[in-house]
C-alpha distance (Angstrom), angle and dihedral (degrees) to the residues before:
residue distance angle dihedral
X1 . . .
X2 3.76 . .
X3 3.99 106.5 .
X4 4.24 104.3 -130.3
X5 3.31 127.0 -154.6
X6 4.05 120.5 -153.6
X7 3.43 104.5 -145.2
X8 3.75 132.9 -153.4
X9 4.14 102.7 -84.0
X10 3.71 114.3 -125.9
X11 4.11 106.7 -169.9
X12 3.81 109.0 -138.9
X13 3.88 102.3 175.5
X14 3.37 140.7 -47.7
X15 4.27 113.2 -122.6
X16 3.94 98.7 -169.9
X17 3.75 151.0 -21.0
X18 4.14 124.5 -164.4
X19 3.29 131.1 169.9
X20 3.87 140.3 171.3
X21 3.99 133.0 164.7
X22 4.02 119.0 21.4
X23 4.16 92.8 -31.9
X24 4.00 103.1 97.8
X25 3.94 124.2 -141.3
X26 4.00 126.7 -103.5
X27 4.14 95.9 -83.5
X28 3.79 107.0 -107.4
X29 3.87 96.6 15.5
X30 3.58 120.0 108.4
X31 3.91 123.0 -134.8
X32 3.59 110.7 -102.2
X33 3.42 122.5 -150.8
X34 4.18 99.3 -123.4
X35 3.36 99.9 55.2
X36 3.55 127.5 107.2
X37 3.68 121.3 -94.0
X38 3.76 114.4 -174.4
X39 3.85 120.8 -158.6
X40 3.94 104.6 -81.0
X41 3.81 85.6 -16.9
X42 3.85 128.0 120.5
X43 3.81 113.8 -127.5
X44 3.78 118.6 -162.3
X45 3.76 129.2 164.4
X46 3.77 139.5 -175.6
X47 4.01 142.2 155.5
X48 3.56 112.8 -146.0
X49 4.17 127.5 176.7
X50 3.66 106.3 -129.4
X51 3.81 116.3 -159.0
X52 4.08 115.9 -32.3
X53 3.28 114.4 17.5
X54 4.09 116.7 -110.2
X55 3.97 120.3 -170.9
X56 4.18 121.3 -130.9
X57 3.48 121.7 71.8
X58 4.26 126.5 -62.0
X59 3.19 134.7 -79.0
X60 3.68 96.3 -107.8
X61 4.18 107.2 -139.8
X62 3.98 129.3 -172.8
X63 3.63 129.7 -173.6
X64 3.58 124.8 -174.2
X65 3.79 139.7 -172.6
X66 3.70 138.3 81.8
X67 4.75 125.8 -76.3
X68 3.77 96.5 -25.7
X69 4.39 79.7 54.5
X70 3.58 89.7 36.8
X71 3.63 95.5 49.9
X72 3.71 109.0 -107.3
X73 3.23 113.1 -171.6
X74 3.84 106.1 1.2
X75 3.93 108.2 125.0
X76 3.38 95.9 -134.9
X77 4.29 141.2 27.5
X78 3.39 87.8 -106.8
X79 3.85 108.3 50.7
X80 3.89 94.2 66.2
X81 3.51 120.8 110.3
X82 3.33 90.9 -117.5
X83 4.35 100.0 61.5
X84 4.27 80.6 39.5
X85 3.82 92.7 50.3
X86 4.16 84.5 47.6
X87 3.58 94.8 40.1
X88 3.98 91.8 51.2
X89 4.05 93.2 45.5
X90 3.37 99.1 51.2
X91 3.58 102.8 77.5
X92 3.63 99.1 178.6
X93 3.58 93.3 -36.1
X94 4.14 135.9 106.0
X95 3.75 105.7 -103.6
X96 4.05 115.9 -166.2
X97 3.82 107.8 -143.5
X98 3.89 117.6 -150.2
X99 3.84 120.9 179.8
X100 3.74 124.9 -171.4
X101 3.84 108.0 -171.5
X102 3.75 156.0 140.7
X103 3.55 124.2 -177.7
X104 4.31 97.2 -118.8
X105 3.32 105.1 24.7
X106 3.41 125.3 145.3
X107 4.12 135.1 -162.1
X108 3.48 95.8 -96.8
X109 4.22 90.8 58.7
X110 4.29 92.4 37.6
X111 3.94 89.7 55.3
X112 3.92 83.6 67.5
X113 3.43 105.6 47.8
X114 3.69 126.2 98.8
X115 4.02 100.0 -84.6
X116 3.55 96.1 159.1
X117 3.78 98.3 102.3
X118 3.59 113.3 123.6
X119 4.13 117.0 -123.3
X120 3.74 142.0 159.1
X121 3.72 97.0 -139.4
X122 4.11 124.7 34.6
X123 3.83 128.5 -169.8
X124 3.87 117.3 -173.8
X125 3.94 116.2 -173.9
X126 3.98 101.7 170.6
X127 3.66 105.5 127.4
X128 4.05 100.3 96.1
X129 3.58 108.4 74.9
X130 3.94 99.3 37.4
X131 3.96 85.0 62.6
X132 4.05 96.8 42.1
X133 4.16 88.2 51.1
X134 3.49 89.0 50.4
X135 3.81 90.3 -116.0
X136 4.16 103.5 177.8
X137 4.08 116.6 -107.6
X138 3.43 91.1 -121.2
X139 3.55 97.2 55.5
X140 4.01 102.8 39.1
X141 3.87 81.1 51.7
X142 3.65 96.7 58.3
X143 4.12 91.4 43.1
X144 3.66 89.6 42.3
X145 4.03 94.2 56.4
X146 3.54 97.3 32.9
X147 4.49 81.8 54.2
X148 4.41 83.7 53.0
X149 3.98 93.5 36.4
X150 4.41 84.3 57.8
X151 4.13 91.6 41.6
X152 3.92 95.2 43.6
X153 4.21 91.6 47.9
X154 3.98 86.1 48.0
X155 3.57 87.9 51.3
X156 3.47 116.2 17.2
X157 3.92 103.5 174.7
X158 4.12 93.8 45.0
X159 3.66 117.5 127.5
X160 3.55 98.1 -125.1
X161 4.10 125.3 -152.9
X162 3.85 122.8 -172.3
X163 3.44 125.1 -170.1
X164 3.57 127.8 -150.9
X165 4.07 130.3 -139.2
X166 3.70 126.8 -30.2
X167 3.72 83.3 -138.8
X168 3.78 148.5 98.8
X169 3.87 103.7 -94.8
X170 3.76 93.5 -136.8
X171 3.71 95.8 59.5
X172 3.58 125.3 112.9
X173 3.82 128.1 -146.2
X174 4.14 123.6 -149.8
X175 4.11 84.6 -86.7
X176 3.70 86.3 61.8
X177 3.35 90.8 -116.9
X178 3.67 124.0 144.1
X179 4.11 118.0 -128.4
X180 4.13 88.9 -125.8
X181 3.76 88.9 66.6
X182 3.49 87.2 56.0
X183 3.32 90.8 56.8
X184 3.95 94.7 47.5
X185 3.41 82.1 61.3
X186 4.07 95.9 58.2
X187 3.72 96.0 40.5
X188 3.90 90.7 52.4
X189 3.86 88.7 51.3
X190 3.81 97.0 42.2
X191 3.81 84.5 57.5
X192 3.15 100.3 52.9
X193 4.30 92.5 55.7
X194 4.06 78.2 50.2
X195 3.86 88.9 -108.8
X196 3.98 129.3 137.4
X197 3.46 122.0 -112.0
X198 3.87 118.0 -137.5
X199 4.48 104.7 -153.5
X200 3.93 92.9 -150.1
X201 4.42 88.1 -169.2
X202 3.55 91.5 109.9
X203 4.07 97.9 47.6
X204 3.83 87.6 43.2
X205 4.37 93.6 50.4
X206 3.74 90.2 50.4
X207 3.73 102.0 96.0
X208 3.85 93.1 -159.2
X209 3.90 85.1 67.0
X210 4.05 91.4 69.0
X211 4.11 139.4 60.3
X212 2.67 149.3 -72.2
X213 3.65 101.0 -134.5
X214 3.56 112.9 -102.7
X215 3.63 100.2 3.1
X216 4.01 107.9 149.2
X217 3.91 122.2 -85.9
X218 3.87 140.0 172.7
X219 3.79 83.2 -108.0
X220 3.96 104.7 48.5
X221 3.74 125.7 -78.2
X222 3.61 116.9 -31.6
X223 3.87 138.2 -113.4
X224 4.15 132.3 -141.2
X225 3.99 88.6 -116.6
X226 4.09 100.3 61.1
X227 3.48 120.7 66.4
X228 4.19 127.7 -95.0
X229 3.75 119.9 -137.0
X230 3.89 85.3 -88.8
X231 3.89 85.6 57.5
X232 3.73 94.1 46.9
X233 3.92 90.0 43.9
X234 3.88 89.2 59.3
X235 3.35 97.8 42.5
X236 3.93 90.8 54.4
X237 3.34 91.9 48.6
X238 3.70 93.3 53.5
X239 3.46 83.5 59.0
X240 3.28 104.8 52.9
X241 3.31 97.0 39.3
X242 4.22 101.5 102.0
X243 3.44 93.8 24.4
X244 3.62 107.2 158.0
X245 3.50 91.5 7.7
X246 4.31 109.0 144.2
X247 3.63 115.7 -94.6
X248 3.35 119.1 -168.5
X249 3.97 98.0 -170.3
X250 3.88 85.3 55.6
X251 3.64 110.4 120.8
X252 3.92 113.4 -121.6
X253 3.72 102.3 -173.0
């Protein structure tokens, strides 16, 4: 496991924030008219210097999926997984954050989004709401690679990372279909784009990762289901955990 550092952040400026639907806007940022703006997705985007500062351009990062991505139930901005998964790859270096999400969404509603923004690193977490709406295999399978077939032709050289159900394995929706088949399906699709799939079962079953209900967050009081700032620790630190590691499935064209 890679050791990671969070370093000291050093804001350098903020290029643009959009939102639309559930997904709410970077506070104090206003919209600006070339960002992205997915179908019933919320679109934000900075570039940040985190710890010394290193010339040549950032590392450009995008994270999509729907509250774990947003943030639920972190109590503060920069607590999620996302802001630790930017802090820890910056290294010195600017990083420009992108995140494409909308707390529910399922495969079906990413694969139309706008996915064609360019990046260097790509995390993918939609897994969780195709299994709780009882969405067949089959079906979230086909959305779900058709979603990482449009993200790896917009950025072709991207290490990709997809994470698999915010869910207890062992659970079984009205389909009677267990979560962990669910997540079958996303590691089998991840490998074919030549990414690395990240099981999140064991962050999820470790109570300390959730609640307490209505303890105060950034986004209103939280629940027992979303993940704590322990839970969004972990889960960045899954993620960053073989980053940089050699791939040979990676594409390199």
């Amino acid at each position: 496991m890679r050791s990671t550092t969070i370093l000291r952040l050093l804001p350098l400026v903020v290029l643009t924030a959009a939102a639309c639907g559930a997904a709410p806007a970077l506070a104090g940022v206003a919209p600006h008219p070339g960002g992205t703006e997915a179908p019933g997705a919320g679109a934000r985007s900075d570039t940040r210097a985190l710890g010394a500062r290193v010339d040549g351009p950032p590392r450009r990062l995008l994270f999509v999926g729907a509250s774990v991505t947003e943030g639920w139930f972190a109590t503060s901005k920069d607590r999620t997984y996302p802001a630790l998964v930017a802090k820890g790859l910056a290294d010195g270096r600017r990083v420009q954050v992108r995140i494409l999400s909308r707390p529910g969404a399922t495969a079906e509603e990413v694969v139309q989004w706008d996915l064609a923004v360019r990046s260097d690193f790509v995390v993918v977490q939609v897994a969780t709401n195709d299994f709780v709406h009882d969405v067949p295999v089959d079906v979230y399978a086909a959305w779900y690679a058709g979603a990482l077939d449009r993200l790896r032709a917009a950025s072709p050289k991207a290490e990709l990372v997809c994470l698999g159900a915010w869910a207890d394995p062992s659970s079984v929706n009205g389909l009677g279909v267990a979560a962990v088949d669910y997540d079958v399906a996303a590691r089998a699709a991840c490998g074919a784009e030549g990414g690395r799939y990240v099981d999140l079962a064991t962050v999820y079953l470790d109570v300390r990762n959730h609640g307490p209900a209505g303890r105060p967050t950034y986004n209103g009081p939280g629940d027992v289901f979303h993940p704590n700032d322990r839970g969004h620790a972990e889960v960045a630190s899954m993620v960053l955990a073989d980053d940089g590691a050699p791939d040979a499935a990676r594409p390199t064209a």
